[in-house]
N, C-alpha and C positions, 0 to 999 in steps of 0.2 A: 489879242486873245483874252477869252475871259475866264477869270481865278473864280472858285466856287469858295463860299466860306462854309464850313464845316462844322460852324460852333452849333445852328442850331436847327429844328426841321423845316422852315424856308429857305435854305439853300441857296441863297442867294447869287447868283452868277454874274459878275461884277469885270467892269473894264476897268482898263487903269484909268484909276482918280477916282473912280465911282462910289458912292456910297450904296449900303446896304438899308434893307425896311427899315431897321434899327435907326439907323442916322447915327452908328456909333463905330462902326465897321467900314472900311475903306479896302479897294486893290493900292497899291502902291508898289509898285516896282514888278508885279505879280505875286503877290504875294498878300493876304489879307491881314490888316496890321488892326489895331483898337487904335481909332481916329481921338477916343476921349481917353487916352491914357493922361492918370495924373489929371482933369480936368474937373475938378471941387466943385459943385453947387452949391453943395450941401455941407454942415461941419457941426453938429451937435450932440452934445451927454445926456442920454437921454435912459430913462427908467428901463429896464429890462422888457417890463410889461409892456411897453409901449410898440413891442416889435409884431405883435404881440407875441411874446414867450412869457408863461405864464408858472413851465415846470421847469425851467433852466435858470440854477441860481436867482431864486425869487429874491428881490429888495435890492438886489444891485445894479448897477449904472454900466451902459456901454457908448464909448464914443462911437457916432455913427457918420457913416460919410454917403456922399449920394454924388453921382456927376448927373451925363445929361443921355438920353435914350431908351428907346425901349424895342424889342422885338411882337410889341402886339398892338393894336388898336381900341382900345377900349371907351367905348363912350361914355363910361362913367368913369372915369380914371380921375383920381383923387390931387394925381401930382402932374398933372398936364401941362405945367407951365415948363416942366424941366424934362419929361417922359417925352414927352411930343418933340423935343426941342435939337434943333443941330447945335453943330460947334458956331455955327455963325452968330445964329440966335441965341445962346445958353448966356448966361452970364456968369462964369466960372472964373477959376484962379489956381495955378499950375501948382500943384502938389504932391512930393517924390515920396515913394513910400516909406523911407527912412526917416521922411520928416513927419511923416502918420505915424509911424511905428513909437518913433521917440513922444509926439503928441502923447501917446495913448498909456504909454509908461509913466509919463508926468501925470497923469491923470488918476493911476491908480490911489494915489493919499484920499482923492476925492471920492472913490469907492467904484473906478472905471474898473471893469473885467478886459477889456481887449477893444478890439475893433469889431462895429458891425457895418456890413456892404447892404445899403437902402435906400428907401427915398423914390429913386428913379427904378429901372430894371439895371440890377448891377451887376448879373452876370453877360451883358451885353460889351463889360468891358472885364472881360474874362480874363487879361494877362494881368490887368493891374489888380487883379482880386485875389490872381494867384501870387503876385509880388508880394503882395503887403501881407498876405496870408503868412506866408511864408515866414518874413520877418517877426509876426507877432508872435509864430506860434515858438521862434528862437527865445524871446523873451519871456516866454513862460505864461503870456496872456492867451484871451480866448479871440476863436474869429466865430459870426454869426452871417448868415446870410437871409435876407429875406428875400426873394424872387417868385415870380410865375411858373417855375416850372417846366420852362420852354425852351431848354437843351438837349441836347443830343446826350445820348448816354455815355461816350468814350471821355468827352471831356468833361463830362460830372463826375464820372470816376475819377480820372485824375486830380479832380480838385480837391474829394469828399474827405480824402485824410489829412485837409491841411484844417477842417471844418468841424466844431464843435459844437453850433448848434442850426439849424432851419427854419424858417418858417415857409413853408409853401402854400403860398395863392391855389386851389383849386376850385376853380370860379364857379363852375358849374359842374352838370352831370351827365351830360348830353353832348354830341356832337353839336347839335344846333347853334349850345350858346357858344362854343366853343370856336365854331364857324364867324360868329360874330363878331368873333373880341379879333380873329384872325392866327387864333391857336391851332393847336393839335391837343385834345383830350387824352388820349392812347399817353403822350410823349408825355405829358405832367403825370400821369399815372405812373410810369415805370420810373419818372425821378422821385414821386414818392415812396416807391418802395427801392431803390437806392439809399436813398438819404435815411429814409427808418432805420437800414439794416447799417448803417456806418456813422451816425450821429443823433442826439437828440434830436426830434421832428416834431413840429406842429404843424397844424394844418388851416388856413383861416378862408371861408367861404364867403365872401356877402351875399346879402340876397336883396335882390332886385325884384321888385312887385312886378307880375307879370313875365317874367325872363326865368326864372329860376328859385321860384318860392312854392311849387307845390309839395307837397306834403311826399306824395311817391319818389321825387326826386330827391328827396332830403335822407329819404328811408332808404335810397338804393346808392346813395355819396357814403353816407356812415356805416351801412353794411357791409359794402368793399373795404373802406377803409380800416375796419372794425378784421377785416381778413389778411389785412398786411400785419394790423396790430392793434388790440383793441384798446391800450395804453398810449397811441395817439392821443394829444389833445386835439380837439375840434372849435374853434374860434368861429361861431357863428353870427356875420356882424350887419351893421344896421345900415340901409342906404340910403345917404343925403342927396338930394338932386344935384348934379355939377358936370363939368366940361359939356357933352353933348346929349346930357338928360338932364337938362333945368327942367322939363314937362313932365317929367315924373312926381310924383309926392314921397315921401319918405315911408320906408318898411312901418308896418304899424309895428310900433311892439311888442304887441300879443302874436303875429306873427314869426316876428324871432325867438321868445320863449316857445312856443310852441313848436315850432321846428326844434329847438334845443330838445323837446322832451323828447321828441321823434328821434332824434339821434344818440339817445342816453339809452335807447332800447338795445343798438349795440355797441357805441363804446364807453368808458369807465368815466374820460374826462369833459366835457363841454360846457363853451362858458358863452353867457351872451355880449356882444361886442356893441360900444355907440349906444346902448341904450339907456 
């Protein structure tokens, strides 16, 4: 009989042993468990800015962890080596969250605020986000999330109060591109206005020449979003050719500035990114 996972809008409907689109999601007993629980790719203190958050505690450092999976298909995906990747393939190291938690405490002399879940798609391993969430927020540090977007709303809510800062992917503006990557536009949209209403939120766009660089679309992404909040910031960033667009050329840059101006028409904060 097959278990449906619930976490996000592919719905995956899974036989025992099976893994989910994610590659991070399994049936196991009936029951859909996080195949990459605990499983590290990734382990580094990395600048704030770098997630990019740009209005949440400027100048300080968060320890950031990334495992392996993701819930979408992107052919310009930055971290393909680990986002694409199974437990077979991943090249990880089993990591409890009390020993993140403690990490992350030792780290504060060095100017660490908490833990941030990144890297890979990390709410794909949604129990160990809520674990470790948990723990840090006992210890008085912060948790940070950066993701796509691409959850279900019940279990965003239950996570949103353990969560103190966002960055949400909203890749495009359209159905189309949206079709591509293998998302749901609608579903990143109502986590953005989730996460606005219960956490710091940014928002960061790349654009892609061709796919999601016209000028209309950029005017009708920061006017919505300008309606949830015009005090979002907007992270408008620059695209390098990589995973399954080496045949592209990179965003000109006068194209990312110039979108940025186009989006300063309705919100307060916009920065340009990569350029």
């Amino acid at each position: 009989m097959k278990t449906v996972c619930e976490l996000c809008p592919h719905h995956c409907a899974l036989e025992e042993g099976q893994t989910g689109l994610c590659r991070a999601r399994r049936n196991s007993g009936g029951k859909v468990v996080c195949a990459n629980y605990g499983k590290v790719t990734s382990l580094a203190l990395d600048p704030i800015e770098k997630k990019p958050l740009r209005q949440f505690c400027p100048g300080g450092k968060i320890l950031s962890v990334g495992s392996y999976g993701c819930n979408l298909r992107c052919p310009f995906c930055q971290n393909s080596s680990i986002s694409m990747a199974d437990g077979e393939h991943a090249q990880s190291i089993s990591v409890t969250p009390e020993a993140l938690a403690e990490k992350a405490a030792e780290l504060v002399p060095q100017g660490n605020l908490g833990l941030a879940y990144t890297y890979n798609e990390p709410l794909v391993g949604y129990e160990f986000v809520r674990d470790c969430a948990a723990l840090i927020r006992a210890r008085g540090l912060k948790n940070v999330v950066v993701t796509n977007g691409c959850i279900c709303e019940e279990p965003l809510k239950d996570l949103l109060p353990l969560i103190d800062a966002v960055n949400m992917d909203l890749k495009g503006f359209t159905e189309r591109f949206y079709r591509m990557v293998g998302g749901d536009l609608k579903t990143v949209m109502r986590a953005i206005e989730l996460s606005a209403k219960s956490c710091h939120t940014e928002v960061t766009t790349l654009v892609i020449p061709g796919e999601n660089d016209s000028e209309d679309e950029m005017d009708a992404l920061s006017g919505w979003l300008a309606s949830v909040d015009a005090e979002i910031p907007l992270h408008i960033s620059r695209f390098f050719p990589c995973f399954q667009m080496t045949d592209r050329a990179p965003t000109a840059v006068e194209t990312v500035y110039r979108l940025a101006e186009i989006a300063r028409r309705h919100l307060k904060y916009v920065y340009e990114g990569n350029c």
